[in-house]
C-alpha angles and dihedrals in degrees: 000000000000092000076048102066086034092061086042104058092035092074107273123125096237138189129178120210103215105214103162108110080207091067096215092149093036084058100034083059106051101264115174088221079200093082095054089143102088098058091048086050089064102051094045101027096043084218117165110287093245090062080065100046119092120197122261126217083247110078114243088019115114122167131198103217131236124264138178084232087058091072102096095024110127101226092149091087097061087046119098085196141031109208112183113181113219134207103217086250127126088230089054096045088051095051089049097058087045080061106048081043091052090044084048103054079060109082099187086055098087105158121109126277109224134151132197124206105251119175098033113167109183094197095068108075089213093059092051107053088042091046078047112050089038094059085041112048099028128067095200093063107088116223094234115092141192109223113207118283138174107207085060085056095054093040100093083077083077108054094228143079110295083224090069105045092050109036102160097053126110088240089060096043086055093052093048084057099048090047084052089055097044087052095045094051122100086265088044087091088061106053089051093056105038085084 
């Protein structure tokens, strides 16, 4: 959500699919669940996806909400680039290669598999030499990494990006990094030019 709002006000025309039955992005930005239909028109309709989209209070940013009905819906093919955030954690770091394998074994999904290190918290050792040994050993994890941070874990209450509502704070500045790698990277070009 936050690289979201970063591509957003940067000037791209963004949309986040929200697949998480759970609905966490839908929430975080804003999202009226009373109005689940939309999301559940796309998988079963097959409608344009911008019938789906509902407008954001950040401006470019649209979101598809999430919906129970979304959990076995095969997004992955439409998307240039898979990003997975992982807690340093061996549990995470397994789940994320269970997800690049899972993306693998479909040959219409081409974008790029790449994670990022979020939660990090350096004063755990654990977290380190994960942090560590991912960034080390495996060319999909970006150097760039979110450190724990409380105010990103209240900011839901807000309906937009943590990153533009504090703009100041160490965890923006890393996102903004991060949003800087992803875009400097050999796939960066596409995604510039896919508004």
């Amino acid at each position: 959500m936050n690289l979201a709002g970063l591509a957003a006000v940067g000037g791209l025309r963004t949309l986040v699919w929200d697949l998480d039955p759970q609905g966490a992005a839908s929430f975080a930005l804003g999202y009226d669940r009373r109005s689940r239909r939309a999301a559940r028109n796309v998988t079963r309709k097959r409608p344009a996806l911008d019938e789906a989209a509902v407008g954001t209070a950040t401006p470019g940013l649209d979101l598809v909400p999430s919906d129970i009905s979304l959990q076995n819906d095969n997004a992955l093919r439409a998307a240039q680039l898979y990003l997975a955030s992982i807690v340093p954690s061996a549990l995470a770091a397994r789940a994320f290669e269970q997800l690049v394998t899972y993306i693998d074994d479909d040959d219409k999904a081409p974008g790029q598999r790449l994670g990022f290190l979020s939660m990090v918290d350096r004063r755990k050792r654990t977290h380190r030499e994960i942090a560590e040994q991912l960034a080390r050993d495996d060319r999909r994890i970006l150097r760039s990494a979110i450190s724990a941070a409380v105010a990103i874990e209240a900011s839901p209450a807000h309906g937009v990006p943590f990153v533009l509502t504090n703009q100041s704070s160490r965890a923006a500045i890393a996102y903004r990094d991060l949003w800087n790698e992803i875009q400097t990277r050999d796939h960066g070009q596409v995604i510039a030019d896919a508004h």
